[in-house]
C-alpha positions as CSV (number, residue, x, y, z in Angstrom):
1,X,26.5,12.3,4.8
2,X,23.1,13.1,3.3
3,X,20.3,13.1,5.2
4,X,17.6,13.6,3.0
5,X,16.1,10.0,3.8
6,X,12.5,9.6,4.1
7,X,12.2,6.9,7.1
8,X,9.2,4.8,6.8
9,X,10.3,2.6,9.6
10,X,10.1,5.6,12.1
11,X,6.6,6.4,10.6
12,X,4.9,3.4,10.5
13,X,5.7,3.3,14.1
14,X,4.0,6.9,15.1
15,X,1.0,5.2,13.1
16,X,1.2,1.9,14.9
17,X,1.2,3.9,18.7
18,X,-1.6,5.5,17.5
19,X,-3.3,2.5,16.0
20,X,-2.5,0.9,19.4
21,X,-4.3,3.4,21.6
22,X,-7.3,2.8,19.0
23,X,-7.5,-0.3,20.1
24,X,-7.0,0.3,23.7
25,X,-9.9,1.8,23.5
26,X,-11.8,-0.7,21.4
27,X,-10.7,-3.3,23.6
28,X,-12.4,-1.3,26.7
29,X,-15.6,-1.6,25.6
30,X,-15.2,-5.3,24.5
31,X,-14.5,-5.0,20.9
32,X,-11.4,-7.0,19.2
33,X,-10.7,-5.5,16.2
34,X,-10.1,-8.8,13.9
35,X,-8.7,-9.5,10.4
36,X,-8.7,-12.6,8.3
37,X,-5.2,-13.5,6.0
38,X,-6.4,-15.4,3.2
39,X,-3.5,-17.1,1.1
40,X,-3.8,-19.3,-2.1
41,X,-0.6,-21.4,-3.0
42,X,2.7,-21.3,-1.8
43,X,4.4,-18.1,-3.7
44,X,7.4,-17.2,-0.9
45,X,7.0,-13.5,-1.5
46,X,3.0,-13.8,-0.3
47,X,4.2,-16.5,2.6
48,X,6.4,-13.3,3.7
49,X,4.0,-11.0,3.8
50,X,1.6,-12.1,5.3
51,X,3.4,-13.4,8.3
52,X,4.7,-9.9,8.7
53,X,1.0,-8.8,9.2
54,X,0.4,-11.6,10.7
55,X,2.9,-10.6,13.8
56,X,2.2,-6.9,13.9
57,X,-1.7,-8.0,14.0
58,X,-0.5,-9.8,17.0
59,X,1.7,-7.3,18.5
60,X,-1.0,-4.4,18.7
61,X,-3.6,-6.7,19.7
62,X,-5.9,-7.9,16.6
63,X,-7.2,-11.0,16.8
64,X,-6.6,-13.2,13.8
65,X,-6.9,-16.3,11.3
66,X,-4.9,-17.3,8.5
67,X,-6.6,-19.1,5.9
68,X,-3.9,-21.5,3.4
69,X,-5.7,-23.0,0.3
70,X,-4.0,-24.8,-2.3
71,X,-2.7,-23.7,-5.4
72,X,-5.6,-25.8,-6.7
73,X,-8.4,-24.3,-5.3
74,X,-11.4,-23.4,-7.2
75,X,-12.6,-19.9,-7.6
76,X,-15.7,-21.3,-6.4
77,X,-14.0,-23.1,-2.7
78,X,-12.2,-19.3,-2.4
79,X,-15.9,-17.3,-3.0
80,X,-17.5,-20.1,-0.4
81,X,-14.8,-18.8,2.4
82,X,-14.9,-15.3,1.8
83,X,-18.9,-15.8,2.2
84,X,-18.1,-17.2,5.4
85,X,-15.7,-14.7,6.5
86,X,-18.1,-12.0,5.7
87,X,-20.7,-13.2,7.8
88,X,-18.3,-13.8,10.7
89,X,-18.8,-11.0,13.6
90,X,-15.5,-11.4,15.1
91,X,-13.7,-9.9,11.9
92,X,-13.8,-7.0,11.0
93,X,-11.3,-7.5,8.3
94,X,-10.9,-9.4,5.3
95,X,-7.4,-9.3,2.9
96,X,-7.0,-11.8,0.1
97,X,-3.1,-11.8,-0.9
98,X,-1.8,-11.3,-3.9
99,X,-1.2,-13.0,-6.6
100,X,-3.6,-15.1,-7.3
101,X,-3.4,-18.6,-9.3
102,X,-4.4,-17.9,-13.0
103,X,-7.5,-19.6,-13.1
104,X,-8.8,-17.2,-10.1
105,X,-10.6,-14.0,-11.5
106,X,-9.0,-11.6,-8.9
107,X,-11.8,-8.8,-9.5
108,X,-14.6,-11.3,-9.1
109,X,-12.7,-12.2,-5.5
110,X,-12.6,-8.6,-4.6
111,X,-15.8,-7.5,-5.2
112,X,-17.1,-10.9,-2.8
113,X,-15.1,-9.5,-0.1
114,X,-17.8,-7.0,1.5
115,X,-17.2,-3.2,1.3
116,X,-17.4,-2.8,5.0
117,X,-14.4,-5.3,5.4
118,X,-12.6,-4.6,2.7
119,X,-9.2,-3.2,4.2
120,X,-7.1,-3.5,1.2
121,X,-9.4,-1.2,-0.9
122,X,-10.5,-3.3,-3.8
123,X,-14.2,-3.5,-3.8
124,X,-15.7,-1.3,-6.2
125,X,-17.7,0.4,-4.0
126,X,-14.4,1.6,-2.0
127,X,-13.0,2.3,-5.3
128,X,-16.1,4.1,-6.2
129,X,-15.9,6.4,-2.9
130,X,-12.2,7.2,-3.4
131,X,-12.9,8.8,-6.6
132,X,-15.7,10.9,-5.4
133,X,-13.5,12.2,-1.9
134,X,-16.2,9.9,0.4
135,X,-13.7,9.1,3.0
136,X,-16.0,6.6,5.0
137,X,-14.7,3.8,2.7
138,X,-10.7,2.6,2.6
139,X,-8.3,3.7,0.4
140,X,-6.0,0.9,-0.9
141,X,-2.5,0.2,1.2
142,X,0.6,1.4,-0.5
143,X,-0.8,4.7,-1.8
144,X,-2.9,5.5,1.3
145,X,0.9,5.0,2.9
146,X,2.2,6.6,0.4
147,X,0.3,9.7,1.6
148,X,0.9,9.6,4.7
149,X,4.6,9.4,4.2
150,X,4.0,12.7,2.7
151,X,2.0,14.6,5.3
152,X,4.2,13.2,7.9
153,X,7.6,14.2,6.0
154,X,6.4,18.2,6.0
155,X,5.7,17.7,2.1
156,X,3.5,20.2,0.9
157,X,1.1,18.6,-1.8
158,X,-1.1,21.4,-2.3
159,X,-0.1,23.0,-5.8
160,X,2.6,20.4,-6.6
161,X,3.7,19.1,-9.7
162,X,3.3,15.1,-9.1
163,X,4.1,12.4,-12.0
164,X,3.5,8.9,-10.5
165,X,5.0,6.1,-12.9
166,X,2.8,3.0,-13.3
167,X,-1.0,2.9,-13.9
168,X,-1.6,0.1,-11.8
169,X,-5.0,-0.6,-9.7
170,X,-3.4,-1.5,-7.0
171,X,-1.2,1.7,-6.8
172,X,-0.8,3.8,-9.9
173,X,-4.5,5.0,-10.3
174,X,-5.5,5.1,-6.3
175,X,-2.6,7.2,-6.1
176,X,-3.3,10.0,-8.7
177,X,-6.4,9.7,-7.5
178,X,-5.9,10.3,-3.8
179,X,-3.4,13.1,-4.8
180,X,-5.9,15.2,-7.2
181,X,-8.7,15.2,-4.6
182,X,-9.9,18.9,-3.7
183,X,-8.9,18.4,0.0
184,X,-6.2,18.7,2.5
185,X,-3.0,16.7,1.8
186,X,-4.3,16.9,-1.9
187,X,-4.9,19.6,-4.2
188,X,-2.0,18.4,-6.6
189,X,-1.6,18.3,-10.4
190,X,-1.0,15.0,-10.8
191,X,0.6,13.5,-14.3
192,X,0.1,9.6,-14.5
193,X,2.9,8.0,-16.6
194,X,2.8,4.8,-18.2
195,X,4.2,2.4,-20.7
196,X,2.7,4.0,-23.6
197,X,3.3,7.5,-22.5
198,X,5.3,9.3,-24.7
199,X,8.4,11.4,-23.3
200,X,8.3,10.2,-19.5
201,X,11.7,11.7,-18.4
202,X,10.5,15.3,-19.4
203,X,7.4,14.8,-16.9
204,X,9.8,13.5,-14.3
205,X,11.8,16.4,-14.8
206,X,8.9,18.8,-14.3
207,X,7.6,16.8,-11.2
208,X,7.9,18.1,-7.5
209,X,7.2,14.5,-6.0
210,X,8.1,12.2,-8.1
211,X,6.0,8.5,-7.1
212,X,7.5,5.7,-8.9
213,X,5.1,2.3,-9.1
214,X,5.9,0.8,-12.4
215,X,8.5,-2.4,-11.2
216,X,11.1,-2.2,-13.5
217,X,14.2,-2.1,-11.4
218,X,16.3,1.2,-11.1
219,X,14.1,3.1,-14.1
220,X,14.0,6.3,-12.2
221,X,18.1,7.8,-12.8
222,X,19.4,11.0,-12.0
223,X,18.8,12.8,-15.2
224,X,15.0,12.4,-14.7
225,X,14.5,14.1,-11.8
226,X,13.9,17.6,-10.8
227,X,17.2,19.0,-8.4
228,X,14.8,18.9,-4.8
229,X,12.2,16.7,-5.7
230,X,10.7,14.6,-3.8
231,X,11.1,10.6,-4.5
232,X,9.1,7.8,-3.7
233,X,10.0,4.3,-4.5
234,X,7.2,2.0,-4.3
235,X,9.2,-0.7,-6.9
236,X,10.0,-4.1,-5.2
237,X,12.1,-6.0,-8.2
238,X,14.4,-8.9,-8.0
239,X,18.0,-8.7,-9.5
240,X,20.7,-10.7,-10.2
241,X,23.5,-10.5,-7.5
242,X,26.4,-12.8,-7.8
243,X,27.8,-11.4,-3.8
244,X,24.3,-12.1,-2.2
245,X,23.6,-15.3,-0.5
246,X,21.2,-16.4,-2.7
247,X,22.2,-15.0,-5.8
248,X,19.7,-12.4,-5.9
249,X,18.7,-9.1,-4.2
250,X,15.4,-6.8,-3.9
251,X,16.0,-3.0,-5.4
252,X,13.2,-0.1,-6.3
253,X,12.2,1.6,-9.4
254,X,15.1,4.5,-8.6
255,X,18.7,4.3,-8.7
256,X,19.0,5.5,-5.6
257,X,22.8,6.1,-4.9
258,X,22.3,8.4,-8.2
259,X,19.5,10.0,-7.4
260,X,19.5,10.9,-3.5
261,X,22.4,13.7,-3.9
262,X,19.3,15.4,-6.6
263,X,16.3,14.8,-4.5
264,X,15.2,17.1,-1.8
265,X,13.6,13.9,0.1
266,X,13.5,10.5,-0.9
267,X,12.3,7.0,0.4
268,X,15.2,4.3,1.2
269,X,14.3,0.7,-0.4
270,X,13.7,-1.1,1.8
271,X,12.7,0.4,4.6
272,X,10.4,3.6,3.0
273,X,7.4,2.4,1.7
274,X,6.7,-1.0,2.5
275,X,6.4,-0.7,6.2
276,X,3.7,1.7,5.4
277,X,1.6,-0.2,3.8
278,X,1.2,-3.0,7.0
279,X,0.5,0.4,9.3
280,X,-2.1,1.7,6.7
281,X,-3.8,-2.2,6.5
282,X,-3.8,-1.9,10.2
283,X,-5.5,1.8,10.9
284,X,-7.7,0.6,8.1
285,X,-9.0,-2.6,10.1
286,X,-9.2,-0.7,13.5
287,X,-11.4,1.8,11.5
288,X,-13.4,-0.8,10.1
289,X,-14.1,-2.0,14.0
290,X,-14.6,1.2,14.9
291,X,-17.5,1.7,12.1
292,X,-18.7,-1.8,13.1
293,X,-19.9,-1.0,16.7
294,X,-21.3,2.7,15.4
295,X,-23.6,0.9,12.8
């Protein structure tokens, strides 16, 4: 049996006992650390999501509100609540989930949300300092997870060959550009692939971690990747499945059952990434707390 699996389960819970004792500590000098769930419409993926933060914000000790608007709701109403949030001393905190209606300018949201509470990583300013190494702002989620997964795995980044698939802000970019920092846990040469790149499977091939964000569903086979690479799946895509419940089920952006017997380490789906991005939203909030009382 291989047992080259990357278990982001196991991680995210070394990050949450430390995140815990953060707040232990927060918690004896009278500080809650607090984070407000802001949701617009009824998507069921964003419902999920944020009742998963919801209960580990809970379980470590956060307090925390969850605003519902409807799918109606102005971009106006949404900028008139995060104003209110922002000036609210009990949160240290803010996330607005993803996706947002159409007629909602999700930039113009972000950058409401102020800096200092900005957990997901969104506000230009955080963007801003990420670029530049300044680690006193947050780094957004997945790839700050993504990271972290890394360090905690024994992966050396220093020197490595990384392609990351998928130029998204949300992942793609952050990530090269946590990865190409000149710092520790950095200090990589870092390829960013996308949909106009040409010849994508020969800068797979030459890749020693391989970080696939694009979401198209098993892209990532075999042939593309480097015998002992290192794999990360951040893809969550929805496919047909005629012998699941509900006709459908979730898969990455790698063909795993392919590609784990070529990788050196690789991250299941689900169960590698995605719990690291709650434990990185929540070491993100107790930091913003934490930078709260020192101001």
């Amino acid at each position: 049996m291989l047992t080259n699996l990357i278990d982001g389960r196991a991680i995210a819970e070394q990050l949450h006992a430390e995140t815990y004792q953060r707040v232990a500590a927060l918690l004896s000098r009278g500080v809650q650390p607090g984070l407000a769930f802001v949701r617009v419409g009824e998507d069921p993926a964003s419902k999920v999501y944020v009742g998963m933060k919801e209960k580990t914000c809970k379980r470590l000790g956060f307090f925390s509100e969850t605003y519902v608007l409807p799918q109606a709701t102005t971009q106006d109403e949404l900028l008139a609540l995060l104003a209110k949030l922002n000036a609210d001393p009990r949160l240290h905190g803010i996330l607005v989930q993803a996706p947002l209606p159409p007629h909602i300018n999700s930039a113009t949201v972000y950058s409401t949300v102020l800096p200092t509470k900005d957990v997901d990583g969104f506000h230009p300013v955080n963007v801003g300092k990420l670029m530049l190494g300044e680690p006193s702002g947050f780094a957004p989620c997945t790839p700050a997870g993504v990271q972290q997964l890394l360090i905690r795995s024994g992966v050396v980044t220093d020197g490595a060959e990384v392609a990351v698939l998928g130029r998204g802000d949300i992942v793609g970019k952050p990530m090269a550009a946590m990865l190409c920092q000149k710092s520790k846990h950095a200090n990589a040469t870092v390829t960013l692939c996308h949909s106009r790149t040409r010849g994508v499977a020969a800068h797979c091939r030459r890749a020693d971690i391989l970080i696939a964000a694009m979401g198209v569903a098993h892209f990532v086979k075999a042939e593309m990747v480097k015998p002992g690479a290192v794999v990360i799946d951040v893809g969550v895509n929805r496919i047909a499945d005629p012998t699941a419940k509900d006709g459908s089920r979730l898969v990455g952006d790698v063909d795993l059952a392919n590609v784990q017997p070529i990788a050196g380490k690789i991250t299941p789906n689900p169960g590698g990434v995605g719990p690291m991005t709650i434990a990185m939203l929540m070491q993100n909030t107790v930091r913003a707390a934490e930078q709260a009382i020192q101001a």
